[in-house]
Structure formats: C-alpha cells, structure tokens
N, C-alpha and C positions, 0 to 999 in steps of 0.2 A: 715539456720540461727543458728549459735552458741548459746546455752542459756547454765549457767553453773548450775551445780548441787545444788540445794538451798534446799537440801531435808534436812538442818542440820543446819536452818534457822527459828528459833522461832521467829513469830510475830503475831499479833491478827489485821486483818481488824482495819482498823480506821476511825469508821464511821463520816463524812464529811456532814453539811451544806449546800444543794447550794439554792444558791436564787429563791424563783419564780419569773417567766418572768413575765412580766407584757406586751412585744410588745414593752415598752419604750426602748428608749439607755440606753444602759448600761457602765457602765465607766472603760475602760480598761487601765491598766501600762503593758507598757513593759518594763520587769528586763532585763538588764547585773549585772547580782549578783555580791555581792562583793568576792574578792579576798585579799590578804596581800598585793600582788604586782602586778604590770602590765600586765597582760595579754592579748591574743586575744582569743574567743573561737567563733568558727566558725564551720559550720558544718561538713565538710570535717578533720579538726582537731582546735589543742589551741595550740598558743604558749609564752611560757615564751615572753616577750615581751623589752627589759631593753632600748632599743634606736627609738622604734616606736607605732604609737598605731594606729588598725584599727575602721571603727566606727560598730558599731553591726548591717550590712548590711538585715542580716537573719528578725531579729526582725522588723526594719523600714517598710522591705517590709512587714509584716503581719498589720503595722500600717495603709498603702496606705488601703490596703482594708477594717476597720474600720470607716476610715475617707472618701473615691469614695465612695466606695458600702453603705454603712449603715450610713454612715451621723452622728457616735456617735463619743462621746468625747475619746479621747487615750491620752495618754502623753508616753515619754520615761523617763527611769531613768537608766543613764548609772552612774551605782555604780563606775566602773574603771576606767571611765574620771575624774568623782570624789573624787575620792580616800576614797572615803567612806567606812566607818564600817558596819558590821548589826545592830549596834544601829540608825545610822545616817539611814541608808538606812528604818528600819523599823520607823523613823522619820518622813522621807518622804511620805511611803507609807502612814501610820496614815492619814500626813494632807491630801492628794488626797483620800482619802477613796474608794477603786477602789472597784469595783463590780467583774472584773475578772483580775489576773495576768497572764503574760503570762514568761516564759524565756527561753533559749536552754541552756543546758548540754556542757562543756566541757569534754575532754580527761583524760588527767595527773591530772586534776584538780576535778575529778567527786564525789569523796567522799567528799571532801572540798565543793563543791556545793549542795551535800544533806544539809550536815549541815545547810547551808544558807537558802534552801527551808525549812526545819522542824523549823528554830530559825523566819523565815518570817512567816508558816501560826501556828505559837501557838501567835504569837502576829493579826493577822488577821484570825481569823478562818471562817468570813464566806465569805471569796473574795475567789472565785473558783479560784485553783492556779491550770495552764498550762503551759503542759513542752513538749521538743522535744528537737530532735539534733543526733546525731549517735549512743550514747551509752544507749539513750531512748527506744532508736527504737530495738536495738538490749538484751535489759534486761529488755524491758516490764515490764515483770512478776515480777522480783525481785524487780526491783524500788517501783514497784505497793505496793508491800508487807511490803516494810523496810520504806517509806516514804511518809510521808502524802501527798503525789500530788493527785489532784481530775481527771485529763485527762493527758493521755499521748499522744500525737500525733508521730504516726508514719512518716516515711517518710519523702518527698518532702510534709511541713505544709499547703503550703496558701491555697488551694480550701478545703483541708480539716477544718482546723481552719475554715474559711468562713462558711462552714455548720455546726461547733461545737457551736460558735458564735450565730448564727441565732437560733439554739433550745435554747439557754440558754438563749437568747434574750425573747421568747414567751414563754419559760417554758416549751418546751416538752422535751419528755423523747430524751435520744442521740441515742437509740437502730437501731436507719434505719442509722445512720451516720458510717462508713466504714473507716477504716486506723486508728483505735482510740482504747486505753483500758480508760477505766471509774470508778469509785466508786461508787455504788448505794447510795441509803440515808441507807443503811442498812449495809453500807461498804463492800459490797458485790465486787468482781474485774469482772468485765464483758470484756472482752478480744474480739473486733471486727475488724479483719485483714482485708487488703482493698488494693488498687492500692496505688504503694509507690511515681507515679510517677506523674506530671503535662506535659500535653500532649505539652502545648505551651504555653510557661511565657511571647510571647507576648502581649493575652491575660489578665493579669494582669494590674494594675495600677501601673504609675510611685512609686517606695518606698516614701516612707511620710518623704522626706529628709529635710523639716523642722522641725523635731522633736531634730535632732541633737542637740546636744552643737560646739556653734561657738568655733571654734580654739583650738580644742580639740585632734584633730588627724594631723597624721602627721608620714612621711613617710623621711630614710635619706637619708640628702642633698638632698631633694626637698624642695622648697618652700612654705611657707605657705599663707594661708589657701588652705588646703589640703581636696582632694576630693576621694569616691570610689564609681564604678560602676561595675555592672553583667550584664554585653552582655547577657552570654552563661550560660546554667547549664546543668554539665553532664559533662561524657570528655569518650570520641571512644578508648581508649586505654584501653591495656590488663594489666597492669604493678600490680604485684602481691600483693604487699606489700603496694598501693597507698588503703584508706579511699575516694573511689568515692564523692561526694558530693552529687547528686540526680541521681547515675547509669550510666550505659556508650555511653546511647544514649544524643547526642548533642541537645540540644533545646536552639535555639535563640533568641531573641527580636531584632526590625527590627533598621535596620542602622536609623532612620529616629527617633524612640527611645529614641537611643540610646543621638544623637544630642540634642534633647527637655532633656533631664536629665541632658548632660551638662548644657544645659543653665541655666536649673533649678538650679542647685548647683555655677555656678555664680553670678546668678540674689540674691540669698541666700548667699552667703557667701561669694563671691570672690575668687572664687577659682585660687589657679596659680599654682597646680600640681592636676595632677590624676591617680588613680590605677584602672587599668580595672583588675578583682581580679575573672576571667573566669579561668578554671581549668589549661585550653589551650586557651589562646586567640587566636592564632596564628593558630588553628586548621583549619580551612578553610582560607587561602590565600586571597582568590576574597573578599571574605565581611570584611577583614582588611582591604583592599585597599580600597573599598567602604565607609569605616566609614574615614577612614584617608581620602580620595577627600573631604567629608563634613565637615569633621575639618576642613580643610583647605580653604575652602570656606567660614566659616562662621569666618573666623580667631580669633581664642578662644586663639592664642597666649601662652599656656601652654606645662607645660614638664608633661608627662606621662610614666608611667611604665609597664609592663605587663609579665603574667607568658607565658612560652611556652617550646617549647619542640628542641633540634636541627634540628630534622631532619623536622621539619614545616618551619622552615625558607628558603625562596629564595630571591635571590638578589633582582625583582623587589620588593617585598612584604617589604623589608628591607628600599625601596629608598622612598618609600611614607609615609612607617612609622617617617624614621627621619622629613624626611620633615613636617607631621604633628606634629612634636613634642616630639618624641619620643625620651626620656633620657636614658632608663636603659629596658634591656629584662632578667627578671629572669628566670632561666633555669635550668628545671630537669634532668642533667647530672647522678647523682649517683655513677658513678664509671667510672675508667678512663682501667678496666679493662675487655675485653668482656665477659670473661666466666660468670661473676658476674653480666654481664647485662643480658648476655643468662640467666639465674636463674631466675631472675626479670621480664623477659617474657618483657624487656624494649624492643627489638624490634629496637632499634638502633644501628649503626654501629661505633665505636670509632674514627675512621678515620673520616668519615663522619660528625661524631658531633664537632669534632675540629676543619674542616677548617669551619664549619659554625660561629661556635665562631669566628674564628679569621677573617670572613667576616664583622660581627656586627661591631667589633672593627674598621675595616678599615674603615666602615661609619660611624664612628664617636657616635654610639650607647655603650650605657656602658653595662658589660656584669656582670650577678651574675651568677653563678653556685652552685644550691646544689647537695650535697655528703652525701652520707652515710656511715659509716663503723659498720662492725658488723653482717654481714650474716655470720653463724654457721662455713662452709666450707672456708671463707672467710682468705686469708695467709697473710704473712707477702709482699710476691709478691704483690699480688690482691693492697691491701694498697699502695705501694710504686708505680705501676701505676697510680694508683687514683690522690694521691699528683703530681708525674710527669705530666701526663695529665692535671690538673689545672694549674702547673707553666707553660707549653709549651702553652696553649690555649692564655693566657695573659687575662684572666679574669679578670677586675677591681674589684670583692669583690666573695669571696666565706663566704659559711654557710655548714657546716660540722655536720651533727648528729650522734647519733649512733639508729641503725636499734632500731625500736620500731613495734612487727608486731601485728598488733590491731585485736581484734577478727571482723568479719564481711568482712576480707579484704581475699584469695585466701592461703597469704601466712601464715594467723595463723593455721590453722590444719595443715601443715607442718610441723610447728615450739613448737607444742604444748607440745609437751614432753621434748624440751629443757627450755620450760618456765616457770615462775611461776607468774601465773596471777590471780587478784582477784580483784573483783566490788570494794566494800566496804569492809574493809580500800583499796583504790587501790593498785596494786602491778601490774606492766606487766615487767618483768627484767629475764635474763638470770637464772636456777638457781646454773649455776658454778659461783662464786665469779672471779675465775680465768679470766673467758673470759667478766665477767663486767670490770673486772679492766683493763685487754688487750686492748679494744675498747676505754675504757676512755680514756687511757694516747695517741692510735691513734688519738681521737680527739683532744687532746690537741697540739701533734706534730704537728697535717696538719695545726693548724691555727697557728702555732710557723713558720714553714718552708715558708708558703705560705705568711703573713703578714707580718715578720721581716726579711727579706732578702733585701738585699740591695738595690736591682734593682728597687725592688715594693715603697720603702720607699722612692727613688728618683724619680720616678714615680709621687709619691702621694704629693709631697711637694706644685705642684698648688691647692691642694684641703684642704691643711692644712691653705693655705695661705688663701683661700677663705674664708673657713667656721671654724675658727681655734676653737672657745667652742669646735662645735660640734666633731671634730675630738680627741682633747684630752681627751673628753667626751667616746668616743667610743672606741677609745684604751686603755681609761684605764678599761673600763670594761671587754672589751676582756683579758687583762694581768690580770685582778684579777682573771678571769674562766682561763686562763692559770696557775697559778702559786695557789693558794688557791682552796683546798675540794669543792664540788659542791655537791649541795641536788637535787635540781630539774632534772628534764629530758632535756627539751628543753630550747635550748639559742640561740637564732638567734641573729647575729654579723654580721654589715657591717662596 
C-alpha cells in the first residue's frame, strides 16, 4: 500500500467527543458532502458529472443495515441532489441532530471534501463523524492526522461499519473491531488493519433505497424515474491503471435479489430505467441470461444499461439482454491500439473488441466506449488508432479521458517519477506541462473528430428529434470543454 511521506506535516491530535452508548438507537445521517457542482463519487472513482447524476449507492447500502439489522433511525442527506452549501447542509444536520455521520471520500475532489468534513464537525462536534472510500483507505494515517474524522473505515465498509456501529451503540471501547483507524478520547490515532474484503454481499440486506430523493437521478436519454443497482462487487481483471472497487475477486448477490430490488425501486419510485453499475456486469454470461429470463418473466418493461468489458460479450448473452431491455452497454475499450493495451495488462485483442461492438450494434444495443489518452510512451500513432478504432466500431457515444494513475492501482509506481502527486491541496498530473497540454488538446480532438463529423450528426438527428433539450443540452457542453480552458479533470460527455 502506497502511503506518501508526511514526515513534513505539523498537526497536533484532535482530541474528539464520542458519545457513551447507552444500548439505545442511535441516530445516524448519511453524508454525500457538498460539492460547487455535480458530482458522482463512488468508491472505485468520482466523476465530474455535467449531464447525469448517480445516487450514493455506497452510503444507502450501509443504511439497509441500520435500518434490517439494528432497528435504529438513519436518514440520507444527499448535499448534490440538493445542491446544497455547507451552510445549508450543516442546517440540515443541526435539525436531525445525528449521534453518528457517516460519508465516503472522493477522488479529484478529496481535499475539497476535507474541507467539508472539518467546516461539518466544528459546527457538530460531538456526532462521531465516519469516513471511508479509496483514498481513506489508502492515507489512513494522514487523514487521521490533518482532519478531524473520529473512524476511518477501511475497505469493503458494511460488516465492518456493522461492528463499529454496534460498540458505539453500547459504549465499548472499538479496539477488538479490525479494518478501522480510530481517535481515542485522548486523540490518541490507534491504527487497526483487518480483512478489506466482504466474503458474500448476498449476505447483506437489500440497500435502504427508500432513503433516496425521488427524481433525483437520472442517467442520458433514459427515462425517468431512474433507478441503480450492484449485482456484483469486485471485478477478475488485471487491467493496471483500473481503482478496483472491493478487489478482484467477483462476489455476487443472487438473481432472485437482484429481481426483489427491482421491484423495490418500482414499487418506490417507478422506476422506467436502470443502471446495473457492477464493475463488469457482463462478467459471467450464464447469470446475465439468468437475471435477464427473470426480468423478462416478471415483465418490469424498462430500458437498462450496464458496464462491461468486449471480449465478455457473446452473441447468445447479447439476445436475452436486448430482449430484457437492454438500451446501452458501456464499454472499457481504452485504446484502439494493441501495444497500449498490451501496457494496460487489458488483456484484450483489438480486432476482437471491434467486431463485438459492432455485434451490439446489429442488435440493436447502443454502444459507449471509454478511452483514455495519456500513457507516458503513448505516440501520436497509438492516438490516431484510438480515434480510428472508435469511428470504425460505430459506437453511439464515446467518453475520452486523459490517463489519471491513482495511487493504490499497479500502474502508480510505475508512473511515479513522471508525476506529481499530493493528498492535500490535491495534485495527481503529469509533471511536464508539455505532455499535460499534448493529452489535453488529444482529448479535445477525439470528441471534435468523433462527435462532428458528418456521418454521426446524420446518424443522431432521430435522437435530436426525440429528446431535443436534452441533446442541445449536451452538445453544448461538450463544445464549451471543446473550445474554452478547463479546470477540472473528469468530464464525462454523451
């Protein structure tokens, strides 16, 4: 595990309040901290968000066990549904007067998110504030140090939470509980490493997906009210540069599950899209086609989207998806050149991943492809495959990044002497100026060559027709990150 050198890092323990247990319920919020603008942060990564919003999937599911296992009061407070400030947001907290907070840690956004945790417990100092998510897990120690949070939770959270929960609940001390760093009453940091992983989130209770805000989320060109669900956690691939979500062993919940959570989010909201939001849904074949027969059986009537990978797809696996309802398969292409995948340790074959795309397409499945540009080695060739490879496939929408390689992931020690990276204030960016600015204006051309070209724009006029806001909605954000300076990292554009 990466930890970076904090030997040049003045702060004094802060000694932290916590409540004694009494056995009673205790009253927990779950934060999605506020943000300026739209975000998604999630544990695997966060992204800029300007045309969709996910709902804080992570957080709900630790609500389910709250609310099945312990019988105590929870609410959510999604600050970025809301559009909420920290004044507004510690408004909120005030009236619920929580006993414990809970929130996860973004990416690009992580220092902007201290802020929010210190400006949250100086207005609440004695609601024990709980944090977690990837960059928790992987700077323990420094967070611990720079920021007044009372637990950090490592890891894959809910069994652990579950046990943090329960002492804080009766009052005991947290020292037997494993996967967790803590704050004595003495502000003391007691650091207790533990299994990062949950053996079987079938196991689990359905997420507390009535905590939501109605009509809140929403995913483009699908229909709302808009729904998301985790089959799967984990994902079997080796791919170098990829922020795992809970490791790379695959763990299920059962088709049968999976069906009761639809309903649930019907029966609640009406749902008439949904995002299975599995690392790789498409990772095992047989139990897509098993979840897609029960959709179809119990005819839920919805258009769905789901991430995957090409070389998972086979044609039967493809006929019972549309049939179930299947609109759009987002797809981790990355590069349209092999060498560049050979690096990436992707494992896939270029040929191979293009006539799968352009199988989707023939059934009638819409296809995203993301790309990345921006490995070190990476030419002006490598790029101009990429873009080629995307316009040949006939991809309905691509999303083009430039490479960001996170500590915790295979390819940041690699990459670590090319970068300049830092917690707080964040920083993760090349530190030639020259090859920032090179990648940039790459991402700019692929969504210029690949979006405004003739073909595609006469292509898209049935979907302009359809949905016409939301299309001029979308291009003209895309043209404003095409043509106007950009601050942020991530922009996801369909």
């Amino acid at each position: 595990m990466f930890q970076p050198d904090i030997s040049d890092i003045i702060a004094q323990p802060i000694p932290i309040k916590h409540k004694t247990g009494t056995g009673k319920g205790l009253r927990t919020l779950l934060l999605n901290l506020p943000y300026p603008t739209r975000i998604i942060r999630r544990y695997m990564c966060s992204y800029n968000a300007p045309n969709f919003l996910f709902p804080p999937l992570e957080l709900i599911s630790l609500g389910a066990i709250l609310k099945e296992w312990e019988k105590d009061e929870v609410v959510l407070y999604d600050a970025i549904a809301h559009d909420a400030s920290l004044e507004e947001t510690n408004k909120h907290i005030a009236n619920f007067a929580p006993d414990v907070v809970i929130a996860i840690t973004g990416f690009e956004t992580v220092d902007y998110d201290m802020d929010m945790v210190r400006g949250i417990k100086e207005q609440n100092p004695n609601a024990t504030f709980v944090l977690f998510g990837h960059y928790a897990t992987q700077f323990t120690q420094e967070i611990m140090e720079r920021v007044p949070v009372d637990i950090i939770i490592q890891g894959e959270p809910d069994l652990i939470f579950s046990k943090v929960y329960s002492k804080l609940k009766s009052g005991e001390d947290l020292i037997e509980v494993k996967g967790i760093a803590y704050r004595t009453k003495q502000g003391e940091i007691v650091m207790q490493p533990g299994d990062l992983r949950l053996p079987d989130p079938s196991l689990l209770p359905m997420p507390a997906y009535h905590l939501l805000e109605k009509d809140a989320y929403f995913e483009p060109f699908l229909p709302k009210p808009f729904g998301m669900i985790q089959s799967a956690r984990g994902c079997p691939y080796q791919c170098n540069y990829c922020v795992k979500s809970f490791g790379t062993k695959l763990t299920t919940r059962t088709p049968k599950q999976i069906i009761d959570e639809i309903k649930e989010l019907k029966h609640l909201f009406g749902i008439k899209s949904l995002r299975f939001i599995d690392d790789t849904f498409t990772a095992i074949p047989s139990r897509v086609i098993d979840i897609c027969k029960l959709m179809i059986a119990e005819g839920f009537n919805l258009e769905w989207t789901c991430l995957s990978r090409a070389d998972t797809l086979n044609e039967e696996m493809l006929h019972w998806m549309k049939k179930a309802g299947c609109k759009r398969i987002y797809i981790g292409v990355e590069s349209g050149s092999q060498r560049i995948l050979d690096f990436y340790k992707k494992r896939v074959n270029v040929q191979e991943a293009l006539e799968n795309i352009k199988m989707c397409e023939r059934l009638g499945i819409e296809t995203l492809g993301f790309f990345i540009v921006g490995m070190a080695e990476e030419t002006r060739e490598d790029f101009e495959q990429t873009l080629n490879f995307a316009i040949k496939s006939d991809l309905t929408f691509v999303i083009i990044s430039e490479l960001i390689p996170y500590p915790g992931t295979p390819l940041f020690p690699l990459m670590k002497d090319k970068i300049d990276f830092s917690l707080m204030p964040y920083k993760n960016e090349y530190k030639d100026p020259e090859m920032r600015e090179r990648y940039h204006k790459w991402e700019k051309e692929f969504y210029w060559k690949f979006y405004f070209r003739p073909k595609y724009i006469a292509r898209s006029i049935w979907r302009a027709l359809k949905r016409p806001v939301e299309t001029v909605s979308n291009a003209a954000k895309l043209l404003s990150f095409i043509v106007l300076p950009q601050k942020s990292k991530r922009k996801d554009f369909i």
